[in-house]
C-alpha positions as CSV (number, residue, x, y, z in Angstrom):
1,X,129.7,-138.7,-42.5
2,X,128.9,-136.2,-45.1
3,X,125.8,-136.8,-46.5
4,X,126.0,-138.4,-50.0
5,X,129.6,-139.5,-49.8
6,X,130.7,-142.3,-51.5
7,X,130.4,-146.2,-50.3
8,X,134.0,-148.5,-49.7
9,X,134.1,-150.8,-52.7
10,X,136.2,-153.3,-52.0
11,X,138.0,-155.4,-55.1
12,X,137.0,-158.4,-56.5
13,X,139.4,-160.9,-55.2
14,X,139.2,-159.7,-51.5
15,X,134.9,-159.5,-51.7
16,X,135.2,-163.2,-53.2
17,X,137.0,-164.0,-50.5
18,X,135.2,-162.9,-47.9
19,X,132.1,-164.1,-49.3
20,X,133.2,-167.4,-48.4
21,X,133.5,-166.9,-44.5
22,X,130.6,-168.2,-42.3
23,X,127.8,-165.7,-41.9
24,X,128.8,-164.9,-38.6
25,X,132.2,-163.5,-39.6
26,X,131.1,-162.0,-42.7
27,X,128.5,-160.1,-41.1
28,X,130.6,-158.5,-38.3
29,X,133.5,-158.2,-40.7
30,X,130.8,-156.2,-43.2
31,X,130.0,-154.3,-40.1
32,X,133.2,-153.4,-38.9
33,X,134.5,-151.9,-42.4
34,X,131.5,-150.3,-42.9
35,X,131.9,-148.2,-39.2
36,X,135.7,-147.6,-40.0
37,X,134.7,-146.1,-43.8
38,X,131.9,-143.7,-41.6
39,X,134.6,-142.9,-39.5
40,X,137.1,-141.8,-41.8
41,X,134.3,-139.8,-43.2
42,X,133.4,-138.4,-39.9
43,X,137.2,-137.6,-39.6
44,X,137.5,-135.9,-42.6
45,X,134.8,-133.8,-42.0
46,X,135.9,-132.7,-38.4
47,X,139.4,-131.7,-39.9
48,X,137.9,-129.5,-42.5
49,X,136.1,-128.1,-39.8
50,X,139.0,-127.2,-37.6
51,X,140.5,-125.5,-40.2
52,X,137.7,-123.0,-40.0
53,X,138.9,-119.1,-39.6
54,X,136.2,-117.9,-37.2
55,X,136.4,-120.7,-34.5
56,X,136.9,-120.1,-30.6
57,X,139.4,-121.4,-28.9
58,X,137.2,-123.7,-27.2
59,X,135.2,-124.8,-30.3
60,X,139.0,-125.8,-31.8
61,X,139.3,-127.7,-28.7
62,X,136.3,-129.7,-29.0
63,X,137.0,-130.5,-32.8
64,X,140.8,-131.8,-31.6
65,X,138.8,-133.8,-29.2
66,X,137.0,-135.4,-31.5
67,X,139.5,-136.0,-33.9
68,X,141.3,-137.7,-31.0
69,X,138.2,-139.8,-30.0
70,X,137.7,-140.7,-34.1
71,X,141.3,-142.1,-34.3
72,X,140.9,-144.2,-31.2
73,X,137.7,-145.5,-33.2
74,X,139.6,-145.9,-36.6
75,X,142.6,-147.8,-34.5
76,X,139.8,-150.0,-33.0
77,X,138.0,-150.9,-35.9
78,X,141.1,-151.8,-38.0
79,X,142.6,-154.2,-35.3
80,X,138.8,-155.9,-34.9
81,X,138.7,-156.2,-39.0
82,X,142.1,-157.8,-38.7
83,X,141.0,-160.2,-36.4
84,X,138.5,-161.6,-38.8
85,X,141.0,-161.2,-41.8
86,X,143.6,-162.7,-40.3
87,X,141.7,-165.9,-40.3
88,X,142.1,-165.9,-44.1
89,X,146.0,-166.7,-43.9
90,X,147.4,-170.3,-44.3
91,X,148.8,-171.2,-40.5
92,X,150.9,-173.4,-42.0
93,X,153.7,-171.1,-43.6
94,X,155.6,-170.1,-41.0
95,X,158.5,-169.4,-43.3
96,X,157.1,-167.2,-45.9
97,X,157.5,-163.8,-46.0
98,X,156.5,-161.3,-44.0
99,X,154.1,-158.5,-45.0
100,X,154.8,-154.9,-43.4
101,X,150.9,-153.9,-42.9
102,X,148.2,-156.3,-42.3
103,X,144.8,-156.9,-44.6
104,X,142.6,-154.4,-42.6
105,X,146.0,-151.6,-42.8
106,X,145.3,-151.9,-46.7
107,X,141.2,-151.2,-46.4
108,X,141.6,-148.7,-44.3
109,X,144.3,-146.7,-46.5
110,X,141.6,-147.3,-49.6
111,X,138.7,-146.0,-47.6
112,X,140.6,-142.3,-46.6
113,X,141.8,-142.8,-50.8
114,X,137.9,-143.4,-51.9
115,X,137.0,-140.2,-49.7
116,X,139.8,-138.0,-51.4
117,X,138.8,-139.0,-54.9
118,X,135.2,-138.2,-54.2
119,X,136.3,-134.6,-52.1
120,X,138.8,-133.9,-55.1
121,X,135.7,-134.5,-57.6
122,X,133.4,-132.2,-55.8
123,X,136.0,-129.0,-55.8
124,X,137.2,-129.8,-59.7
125,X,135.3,-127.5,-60.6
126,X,136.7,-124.6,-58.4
127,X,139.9,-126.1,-57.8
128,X,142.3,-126.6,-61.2
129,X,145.1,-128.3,-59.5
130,X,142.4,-130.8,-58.0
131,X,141.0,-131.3,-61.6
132,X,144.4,-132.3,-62.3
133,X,145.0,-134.5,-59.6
134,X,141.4,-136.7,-60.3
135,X,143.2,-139.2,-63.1
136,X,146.7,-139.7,-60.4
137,X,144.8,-140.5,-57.5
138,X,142.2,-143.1,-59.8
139,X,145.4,-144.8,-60.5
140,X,146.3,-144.8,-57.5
141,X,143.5,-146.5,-56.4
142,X,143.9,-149.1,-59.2
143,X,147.3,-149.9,-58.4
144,X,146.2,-150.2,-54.8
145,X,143.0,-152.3,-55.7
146,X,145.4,-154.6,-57.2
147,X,148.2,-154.6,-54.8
148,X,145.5,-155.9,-51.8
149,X,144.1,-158.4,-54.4
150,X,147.1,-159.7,-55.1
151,X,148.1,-159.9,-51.2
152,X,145.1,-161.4,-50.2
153,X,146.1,-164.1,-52.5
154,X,149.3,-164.8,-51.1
155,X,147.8,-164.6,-47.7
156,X,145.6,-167.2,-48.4
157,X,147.8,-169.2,-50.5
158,X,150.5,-168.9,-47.7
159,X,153.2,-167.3,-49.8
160,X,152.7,-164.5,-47.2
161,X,152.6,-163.9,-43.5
162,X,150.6,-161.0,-42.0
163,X,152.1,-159.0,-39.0
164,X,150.4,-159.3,-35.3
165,X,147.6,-156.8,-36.1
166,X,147.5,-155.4,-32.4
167,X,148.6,-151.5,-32.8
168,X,149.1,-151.4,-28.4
169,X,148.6,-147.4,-29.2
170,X,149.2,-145.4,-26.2
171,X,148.4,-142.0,-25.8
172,X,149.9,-139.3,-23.0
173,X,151.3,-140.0,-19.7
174,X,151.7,-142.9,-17.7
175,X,148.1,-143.5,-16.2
176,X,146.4,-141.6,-18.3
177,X,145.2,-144.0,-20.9
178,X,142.4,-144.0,-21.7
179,X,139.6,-147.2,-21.0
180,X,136.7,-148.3,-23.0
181,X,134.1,-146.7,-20.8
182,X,131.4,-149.5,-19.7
183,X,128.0,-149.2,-17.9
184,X,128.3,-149.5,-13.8
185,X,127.0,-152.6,-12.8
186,X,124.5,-150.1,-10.3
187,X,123.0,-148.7,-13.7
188,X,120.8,-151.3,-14.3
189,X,118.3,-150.6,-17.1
190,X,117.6,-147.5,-19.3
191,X,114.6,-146.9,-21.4
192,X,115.4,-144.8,-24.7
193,X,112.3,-143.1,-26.1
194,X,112.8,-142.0,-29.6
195,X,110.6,-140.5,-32.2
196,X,109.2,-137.7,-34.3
197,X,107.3,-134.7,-32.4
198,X,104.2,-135.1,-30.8
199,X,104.3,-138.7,-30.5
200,X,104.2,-139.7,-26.9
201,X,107.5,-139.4,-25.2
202,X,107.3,-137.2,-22.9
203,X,104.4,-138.5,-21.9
204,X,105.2,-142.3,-21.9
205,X,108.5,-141.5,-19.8
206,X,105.9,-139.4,-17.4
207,X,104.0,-142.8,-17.3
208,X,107.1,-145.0,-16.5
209,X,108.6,-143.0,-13.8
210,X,105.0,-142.3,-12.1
211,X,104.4,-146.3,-12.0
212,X,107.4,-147.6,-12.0
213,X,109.6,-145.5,-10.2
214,X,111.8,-144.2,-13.2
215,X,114.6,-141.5,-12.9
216,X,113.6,-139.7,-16.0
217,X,116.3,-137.4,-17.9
218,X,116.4,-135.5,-20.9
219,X,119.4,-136.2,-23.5
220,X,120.1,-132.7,-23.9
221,X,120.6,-132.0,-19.7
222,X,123.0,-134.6,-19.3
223,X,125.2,-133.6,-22.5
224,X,125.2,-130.0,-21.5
225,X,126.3,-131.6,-17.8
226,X,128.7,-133.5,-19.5
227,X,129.9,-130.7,-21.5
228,X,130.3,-128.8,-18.3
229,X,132.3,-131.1,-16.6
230,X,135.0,-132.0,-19.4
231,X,135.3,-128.7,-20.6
232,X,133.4,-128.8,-23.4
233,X,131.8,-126.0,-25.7
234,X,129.3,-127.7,-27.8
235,X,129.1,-131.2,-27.4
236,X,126.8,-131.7,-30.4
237,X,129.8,-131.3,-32.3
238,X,131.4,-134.3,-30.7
239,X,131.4,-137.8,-33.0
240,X,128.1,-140.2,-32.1
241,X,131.0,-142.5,-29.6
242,X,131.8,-139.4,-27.7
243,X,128.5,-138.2,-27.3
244,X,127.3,-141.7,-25.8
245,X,130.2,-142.1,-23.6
246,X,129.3,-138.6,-22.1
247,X,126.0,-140.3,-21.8
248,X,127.0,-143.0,-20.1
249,X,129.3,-141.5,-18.0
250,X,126.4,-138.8,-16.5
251,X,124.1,-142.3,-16.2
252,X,127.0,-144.2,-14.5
253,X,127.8,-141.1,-12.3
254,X,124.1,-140.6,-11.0
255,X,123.2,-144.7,-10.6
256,X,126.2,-144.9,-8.0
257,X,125.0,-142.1,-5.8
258,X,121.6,-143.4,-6.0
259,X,122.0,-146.9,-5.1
260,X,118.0,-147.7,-5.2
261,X,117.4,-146.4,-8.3
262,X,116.7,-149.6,-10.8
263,X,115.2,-147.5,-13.5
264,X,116.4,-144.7,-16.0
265,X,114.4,-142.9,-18.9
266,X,116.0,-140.6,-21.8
267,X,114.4,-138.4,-23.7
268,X,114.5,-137.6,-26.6
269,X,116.4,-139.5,-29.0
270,X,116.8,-137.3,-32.3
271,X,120.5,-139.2,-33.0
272,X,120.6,-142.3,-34.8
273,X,124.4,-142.3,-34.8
274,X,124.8,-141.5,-31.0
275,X,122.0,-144.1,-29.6
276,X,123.6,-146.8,-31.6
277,X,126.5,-145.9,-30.0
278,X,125.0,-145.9,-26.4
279,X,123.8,-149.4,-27.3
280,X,126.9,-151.3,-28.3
281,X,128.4,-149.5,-25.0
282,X,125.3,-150.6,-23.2
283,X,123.4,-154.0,-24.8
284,X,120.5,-155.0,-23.2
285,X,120.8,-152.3,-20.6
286,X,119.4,-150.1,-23.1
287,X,116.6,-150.8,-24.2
288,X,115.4,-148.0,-27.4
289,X,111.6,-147.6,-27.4
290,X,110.6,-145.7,-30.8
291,X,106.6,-144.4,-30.7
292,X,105.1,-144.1,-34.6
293,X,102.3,-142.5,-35.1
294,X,101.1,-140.9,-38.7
295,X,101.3,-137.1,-38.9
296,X,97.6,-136.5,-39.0
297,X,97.4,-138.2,-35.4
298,X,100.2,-136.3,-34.1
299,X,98.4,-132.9,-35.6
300,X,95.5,-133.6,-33.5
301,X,97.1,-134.4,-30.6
302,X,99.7,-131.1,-30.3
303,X,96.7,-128.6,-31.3
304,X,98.7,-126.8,-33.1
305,X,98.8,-126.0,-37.2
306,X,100.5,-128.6,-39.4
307,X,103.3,-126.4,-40.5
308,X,104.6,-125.8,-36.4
309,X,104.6,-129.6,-36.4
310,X,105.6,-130.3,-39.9
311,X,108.7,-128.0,-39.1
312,X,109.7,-129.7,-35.8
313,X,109.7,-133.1,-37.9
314,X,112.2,-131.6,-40.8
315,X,114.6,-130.9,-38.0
316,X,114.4,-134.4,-36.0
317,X,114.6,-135.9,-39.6
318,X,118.1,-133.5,-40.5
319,X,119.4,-135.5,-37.0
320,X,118.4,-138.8,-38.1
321,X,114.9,-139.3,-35.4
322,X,112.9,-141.4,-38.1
323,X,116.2,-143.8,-38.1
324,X,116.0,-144.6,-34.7
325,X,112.9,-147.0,-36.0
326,X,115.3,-149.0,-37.5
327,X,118.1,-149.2,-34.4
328,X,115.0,-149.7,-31.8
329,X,114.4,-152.9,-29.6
330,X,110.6,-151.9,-29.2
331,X,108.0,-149.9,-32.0
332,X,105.1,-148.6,-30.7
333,X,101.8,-147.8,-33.1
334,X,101.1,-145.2,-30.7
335,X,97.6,-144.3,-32.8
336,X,95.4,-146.6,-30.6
337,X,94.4,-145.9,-27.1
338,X,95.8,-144.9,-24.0
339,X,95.4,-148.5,-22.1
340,X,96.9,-150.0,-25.1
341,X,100.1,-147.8,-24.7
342,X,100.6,-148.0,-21.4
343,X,100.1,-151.5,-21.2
344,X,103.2,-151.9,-23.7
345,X,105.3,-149.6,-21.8
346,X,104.9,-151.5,-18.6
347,X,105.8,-154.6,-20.0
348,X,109.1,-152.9,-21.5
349,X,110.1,-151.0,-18.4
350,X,109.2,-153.9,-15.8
351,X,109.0,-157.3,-18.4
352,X,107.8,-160.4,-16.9
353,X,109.6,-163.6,-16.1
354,X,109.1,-167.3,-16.4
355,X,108.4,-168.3,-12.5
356,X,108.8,-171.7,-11.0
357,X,105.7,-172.2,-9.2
358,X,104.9,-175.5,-6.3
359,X,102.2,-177.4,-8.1
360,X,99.8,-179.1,-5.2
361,X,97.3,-181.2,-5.1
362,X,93.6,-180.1,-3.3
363,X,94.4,-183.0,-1.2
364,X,97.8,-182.1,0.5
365,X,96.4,-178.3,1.4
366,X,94.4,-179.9,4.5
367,X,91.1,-179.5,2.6
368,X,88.3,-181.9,4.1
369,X,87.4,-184.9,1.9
370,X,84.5,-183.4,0.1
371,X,85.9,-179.8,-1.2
372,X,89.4,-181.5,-1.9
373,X,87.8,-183.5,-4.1
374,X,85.2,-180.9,-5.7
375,X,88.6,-178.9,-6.2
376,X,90.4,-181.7,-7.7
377,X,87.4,-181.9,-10.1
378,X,87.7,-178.7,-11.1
379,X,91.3,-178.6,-11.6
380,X,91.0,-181.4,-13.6
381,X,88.4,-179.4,-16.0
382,X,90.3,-176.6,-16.4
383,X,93.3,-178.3,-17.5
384,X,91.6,-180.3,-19.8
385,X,91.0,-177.1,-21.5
386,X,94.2,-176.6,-22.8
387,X,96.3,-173.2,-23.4
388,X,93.6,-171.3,-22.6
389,X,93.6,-171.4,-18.8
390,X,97.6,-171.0,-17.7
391,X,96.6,-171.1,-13.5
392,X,94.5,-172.3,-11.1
393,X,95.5,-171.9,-7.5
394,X,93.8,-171.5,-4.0
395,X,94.5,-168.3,-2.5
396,X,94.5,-167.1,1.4
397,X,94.2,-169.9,4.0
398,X,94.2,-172.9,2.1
399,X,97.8,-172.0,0.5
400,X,98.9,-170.9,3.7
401,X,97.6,-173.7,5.5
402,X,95.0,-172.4,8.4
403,X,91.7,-173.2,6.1
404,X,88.9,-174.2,8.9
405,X,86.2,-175.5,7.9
406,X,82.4,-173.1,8.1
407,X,84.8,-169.5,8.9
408,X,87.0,-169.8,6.1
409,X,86.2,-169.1,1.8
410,X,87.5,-170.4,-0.5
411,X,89.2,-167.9,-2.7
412,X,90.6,-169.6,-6.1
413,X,92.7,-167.4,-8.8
414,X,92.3,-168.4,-12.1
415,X,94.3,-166.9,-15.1
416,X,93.0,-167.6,-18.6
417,X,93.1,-166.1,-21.8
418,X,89.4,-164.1,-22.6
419,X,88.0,-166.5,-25.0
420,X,88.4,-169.5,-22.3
421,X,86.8,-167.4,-19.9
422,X,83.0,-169.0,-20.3
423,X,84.4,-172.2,-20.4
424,X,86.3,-171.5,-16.5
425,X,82.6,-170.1,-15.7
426,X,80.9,-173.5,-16.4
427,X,83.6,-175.0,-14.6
428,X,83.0,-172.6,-11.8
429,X,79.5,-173.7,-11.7
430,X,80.3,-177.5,-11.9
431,X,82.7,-176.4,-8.5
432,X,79.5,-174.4,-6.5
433,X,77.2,-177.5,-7.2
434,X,79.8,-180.4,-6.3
435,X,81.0,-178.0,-3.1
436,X,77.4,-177.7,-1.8
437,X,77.2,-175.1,0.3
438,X,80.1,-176.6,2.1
439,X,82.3,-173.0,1.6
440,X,81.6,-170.2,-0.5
441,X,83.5,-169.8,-3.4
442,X,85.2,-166.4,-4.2
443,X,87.0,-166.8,-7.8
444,X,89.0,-164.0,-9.6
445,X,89.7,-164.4,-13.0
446,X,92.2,-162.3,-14.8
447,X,93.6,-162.9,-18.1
448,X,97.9,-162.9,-18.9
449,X,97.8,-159.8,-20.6
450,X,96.5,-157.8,-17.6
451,X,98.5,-159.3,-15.6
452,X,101.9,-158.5,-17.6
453,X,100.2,-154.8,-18.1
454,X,100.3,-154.9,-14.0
455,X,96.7,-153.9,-13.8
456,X,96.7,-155.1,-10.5
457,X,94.4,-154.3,-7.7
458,X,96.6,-154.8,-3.9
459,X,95.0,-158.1,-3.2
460,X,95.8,-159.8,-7.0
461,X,99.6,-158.2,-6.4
462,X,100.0,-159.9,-3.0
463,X,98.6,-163.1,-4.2
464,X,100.9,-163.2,-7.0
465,X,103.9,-162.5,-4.2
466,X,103.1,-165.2,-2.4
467,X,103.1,-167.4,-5.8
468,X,106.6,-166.2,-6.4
469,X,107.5,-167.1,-2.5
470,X,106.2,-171.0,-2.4
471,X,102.9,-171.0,-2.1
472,X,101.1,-173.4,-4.0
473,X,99.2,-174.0,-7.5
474,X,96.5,-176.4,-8.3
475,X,97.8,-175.7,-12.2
476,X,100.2,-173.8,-14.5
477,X,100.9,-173.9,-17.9
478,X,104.8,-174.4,-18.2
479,X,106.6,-171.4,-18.9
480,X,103.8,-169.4,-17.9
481,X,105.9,-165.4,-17.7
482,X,104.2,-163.7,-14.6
483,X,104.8,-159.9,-13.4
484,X,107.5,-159.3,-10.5
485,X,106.3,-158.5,-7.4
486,X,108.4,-157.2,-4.7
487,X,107.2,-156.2,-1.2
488,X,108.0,-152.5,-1.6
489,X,105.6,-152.5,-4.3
490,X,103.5,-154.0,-2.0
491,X,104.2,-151.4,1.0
492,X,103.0,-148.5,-1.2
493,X,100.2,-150.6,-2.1
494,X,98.7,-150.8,0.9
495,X,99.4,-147.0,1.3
496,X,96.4,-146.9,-1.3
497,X,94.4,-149.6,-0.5
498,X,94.3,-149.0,3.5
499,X,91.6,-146.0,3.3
500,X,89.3,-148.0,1.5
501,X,89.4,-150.7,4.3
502,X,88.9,-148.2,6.8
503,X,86.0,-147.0,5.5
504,X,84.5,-150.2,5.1
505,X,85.7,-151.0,8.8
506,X,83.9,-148.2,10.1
507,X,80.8,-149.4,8.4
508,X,80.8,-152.4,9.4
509,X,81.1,-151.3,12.9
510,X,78.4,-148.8,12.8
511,X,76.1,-152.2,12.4
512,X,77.9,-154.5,14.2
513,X,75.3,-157.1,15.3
514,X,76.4,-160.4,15.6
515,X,75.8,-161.1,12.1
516,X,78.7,-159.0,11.2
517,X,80.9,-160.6,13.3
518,X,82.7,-162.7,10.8
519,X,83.3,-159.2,8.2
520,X,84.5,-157.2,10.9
521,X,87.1,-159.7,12.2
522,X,88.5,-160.0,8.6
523,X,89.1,-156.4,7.8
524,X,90.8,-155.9,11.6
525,X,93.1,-158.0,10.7
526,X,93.3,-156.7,6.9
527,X,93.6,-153.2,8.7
528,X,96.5,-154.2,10.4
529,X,98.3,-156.3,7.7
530,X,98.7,-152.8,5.8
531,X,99.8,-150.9,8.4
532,X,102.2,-153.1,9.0
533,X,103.3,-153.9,5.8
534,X,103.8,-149.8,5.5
535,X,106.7,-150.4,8.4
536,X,108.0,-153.4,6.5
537,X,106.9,-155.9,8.6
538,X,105.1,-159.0,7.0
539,X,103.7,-161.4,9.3
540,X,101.0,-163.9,8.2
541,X,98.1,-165.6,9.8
542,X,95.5,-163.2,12.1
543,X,97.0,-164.2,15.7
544,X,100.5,-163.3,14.5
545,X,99.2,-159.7,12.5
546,X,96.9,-158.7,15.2
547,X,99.6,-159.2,18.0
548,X,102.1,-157.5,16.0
549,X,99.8,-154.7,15.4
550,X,99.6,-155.1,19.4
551,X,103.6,-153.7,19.1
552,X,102.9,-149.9,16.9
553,X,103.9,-147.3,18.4
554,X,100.9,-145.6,20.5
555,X,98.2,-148.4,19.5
556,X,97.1,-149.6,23.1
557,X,97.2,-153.4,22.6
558,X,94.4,-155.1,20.9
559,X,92.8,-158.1,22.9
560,X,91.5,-160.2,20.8
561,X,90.3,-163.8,20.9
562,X,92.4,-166.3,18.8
563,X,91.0,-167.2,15.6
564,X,89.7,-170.6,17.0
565,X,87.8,-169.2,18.9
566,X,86.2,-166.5,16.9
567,X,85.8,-169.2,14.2
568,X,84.0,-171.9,16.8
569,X,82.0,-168.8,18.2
570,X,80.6,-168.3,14.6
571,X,80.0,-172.2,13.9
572,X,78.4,-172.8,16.5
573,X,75.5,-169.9,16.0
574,X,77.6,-167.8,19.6
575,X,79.1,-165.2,18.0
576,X,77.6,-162.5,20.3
577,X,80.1,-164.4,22.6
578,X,83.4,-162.9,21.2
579,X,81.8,-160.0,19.1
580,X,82.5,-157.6,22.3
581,X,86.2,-157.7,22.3
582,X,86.2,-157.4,18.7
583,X,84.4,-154.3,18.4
584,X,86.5,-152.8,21.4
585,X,89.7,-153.7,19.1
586,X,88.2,-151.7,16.2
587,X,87.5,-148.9,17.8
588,X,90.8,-149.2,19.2
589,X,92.8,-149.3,15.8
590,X,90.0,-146.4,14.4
591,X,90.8,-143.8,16.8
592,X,94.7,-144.9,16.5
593,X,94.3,-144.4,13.3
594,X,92.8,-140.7,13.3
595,X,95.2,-139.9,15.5
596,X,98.3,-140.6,13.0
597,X,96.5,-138.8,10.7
598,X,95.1,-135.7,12.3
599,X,96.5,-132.6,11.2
């Protein structure tokens, strides 16, 4: 609307009135009038502007489109006003009277009267017969100030009835009606990032669509797109609704092509009127991320003089960017440091979830007597420190079940808050001493908030896969909200975590006495977990991985002896036995390997 014009004051009776409705309908009814007394603004304004001598053709176009698209609004805003007034009539008088117009009919009629007082005031003073007309029209809107106060009595009394407030407007030809436009149940989630300049946008969308896999978009392309493909000369000149239905529409358009795509960014939101919009169209689906940060921080960072940056802010500010603070499901205090930002953005763009994890006891994971019940010790410990420590669970081959005894480690996650961490390391040592020398103990602790920020290394993101898939817990905190983890993650995962295991293979192998035995087998069959999880195959246990690693295309098959036997090899002090065919298998995968890769 045009900036400084006047409120909608409603009369006394009818604000009394509506005082008394539950908060719920109140506040939508409050809303509702308050959107249909912008919109008659907005519509006032558009047909002054059509009037204009010098416009093109198209630009008269695009203003009768939006006066079209502002009626629609006005239409639907009066009926969803009526359907909270209407409650205010006595049901039980079916024999009084009927009105012509309903409540919301009347409010609307004062709003465009409240607007032509106020435009009539502001040309007085070059406009005599305007002057003139000032006193008429302030009668008018005393007579009509009374006339609804006077109805609303009635209404409630039940001397009145109130006409169905559905208009059923229908505009053109058969068909071509047109539909509330809604998101496509393919467009999944959209981050928003709003702000003034130089405070991170660009480059916390950059972030979100390098890690999570974000199709990123500027506002400004996919108007101009829309623009293009309605017709349209300036679509900045289009009300806020129009412009975030042409934003939805481009977003709908490119999720259903690109079926795989779970993730949108838009950049940058300058509007307050036409992301409000986008979000009563959208809802959660839109989530509107504003990044603050005070002007002598966002000086620094753009290295250029105050006044460029002081002059880019003035026009974000004309558009309404520092309102967007106020509309926006997530503020950012983007003044800290870079960990600390993208931390928050990863929890926006990929939030975590309550998982329902299998609790266990050390007993039923086919533990011998002894480290079940050093395990069960600890697990008792850690719970009884509270809050603090939200998981304890047995990783690798006790969770899936193949633990054997003098081969296998035991590797335990534990996730606890950082101030309970030296407490978990006391426990850890309590564990060592009761276990004995009976395994060794290989314990990562990580606390929630890394978790949620997904600073995840492979091994930590698998673990918490197989969490999410069944595998058992010693402990968890209920409710405990863990990151997502999905096997294509995963796959590209082990695209950056295979090198480093094939340099440590060939290492290993460049030493590979009998002493080594045990290392080498375990990053074979690490190896070839990763390469096959890069074809989407995921097969658990090392008989099962190496013999499907047996199956790749041009890998000459691996002859390996099962685990039980490497393992009894290696207990029983023979490991020169078996360490043969596993170093042939190595430098069978090693020089498969170079050969995928050599250019």
């Amino acid at each position: 609307m045009t900036q400084n014009s006047p409120p909608l004051v409603l009369p006394p009776s009818l604000s009394r009135t509506v005082a008394a409705l539950p908060d719920k309908d109140r506040n939508r009814l409050d809303d509702t009038i308050t959107r249909l007394h912008t919109v008659n603004g907005r519509l006032w304004d558009t047909e002054d502007r059509v009037r204009g001598a010098l416009l093109s053709a198209a630009q008269v176009a695009d203003c009768k489109r939006e006066i079209d698209q502002l009626n629609a609004e006005r239409n639907l805003l009066t009926e969803r006003a009526d359907e909270v007034l209407g409650s205010l009539a006595d049901a039980g008088r079916a024999d009084a009277p009927l009105h012509t117009e309903t409540l919301a009919s009347v409010v609307d009629r004062l709003s465009v009267l409240t607007l032509r007082i106020w435009h009539s005031e502001r040309a007085a003073a070059r406009d005599e017969l305007a002057r003139r007309r000032i006193p008429a029209l302030h009668g008018q809107r005393e007579e009509l100030c009374a006339a609804l106060d006077a109805l609303v009595s009635d209404v409630v009394a039940g001397r009145r009835r109130l006409p169905v407030p559905a208009r059923f407007k229908l505009y053109g030809r058969d068909g071509a009606a047109p539909a509330e436009i809604k998101p496509s149940r393919r467009l999944r989630r959209v981050l928003a990032f709003g702000g003034l300049s130089e405070c991170g946008k660009s480059t916390s969308a950059e972030f979100v669509q390098r890690t999570c896999g974000a199709q990123r978009f500027k506002i400004g392309f996919l108007l101009r797109q829309a623009a293009h493909r309605e017709g349209l000369a300036e679509p900045y000149a289009l009300s806020p609704r129009r412009q975030a239905e042409l934003l939805l529409g481009e977003l709908n358009r490119f999720s259903d092509a690109h079926v795989d795509t779970e993730l949108f960014t838009i950049e940058s939101v300058h509007d307050d009127a036409s992301i409000a919009e986008l979000k009563r169209l959208m809802g959660d689906a839109l989530q509107i991320v504003y990044l603050d940060a005070s002007f002598a921080v966002r000086v620094e960072r753009s290295g250029t003089p105050a006044q460029a940056v002081a002059a880019k802010d003035e026009i974000k500010m004309s558009r309404g960017a520092h309102q967007v603070a106020a509309l926006a499901d997530h503020v950012i205090d983007n003044t800290g440091s870079i960990a600390a930002l993208r931390a928050r953005l990863r929890r926006i763009a990929a939030p975590p979830a309550s998982t329902s994890l299998r609790a266990a006891t050390p007993y039923g994971l086919g533990l011998p007597a002894a480290i079940a019940s050093a395990t069960a010790d600890f697990t008792d410990a850690v719970r009884a420190y509270g809050p603090g420590v939200r998981l304890a669970a047995l990783t690798g081959s006790p969770g899936e079940g193949n633990w054997i005894a003098g081969w296998s480690d035991l590797d335990l996650l534990v996730i606890a808050e950082h101030e309970a961490i030296g407490r978990v390391h006391e426990a850890l040592e309590q564990y060592r001493t009761a276990l004995g020398g009976a395994a060794s103990l290989g314990p990562t602790l990580v606390t929630p908030g890394e978790l949620t920020a997904r600073r995840l290394t492979p091994r930590l993101a698998f673990v918490l896969l197989q969490l999410q898939q069944g595998s058992p817990v010693l402990y968890a905190t209920p409710g405990l909200e863990l990151p997502k983890i999905s096997r294509c993650e995963l796959a590209f995962a082990a695209v950056r975590e295979l090198p480093q295991v094939v340099l440590t293979m060939r290492r290993l192998r460049a030493d590979a006495g009998p002493t080594a035995l045990r290392q080498l087998y375990k990053h074979l069959v690490l190896a070839c977990r990763l390469i096959l999880r890069e074809h989407n195959q995921w097969e658990s246990g090392p008989d099962r991985i190496l013999a499907a690693a047996s199956r790749m295309p041009g890998l000459t098959a691996l002859s390996v002896p099962s685990l039980a036997e490497i393992s009894s090899a290696w207990r029983d002090g023979e490991a020169e036995l078996v360490l043969k065919p596993v170093t042939v298998a190595v430098d069978q995968l090693l020089t498969w390997y170079a050969a995928q890769l050599a250019a």
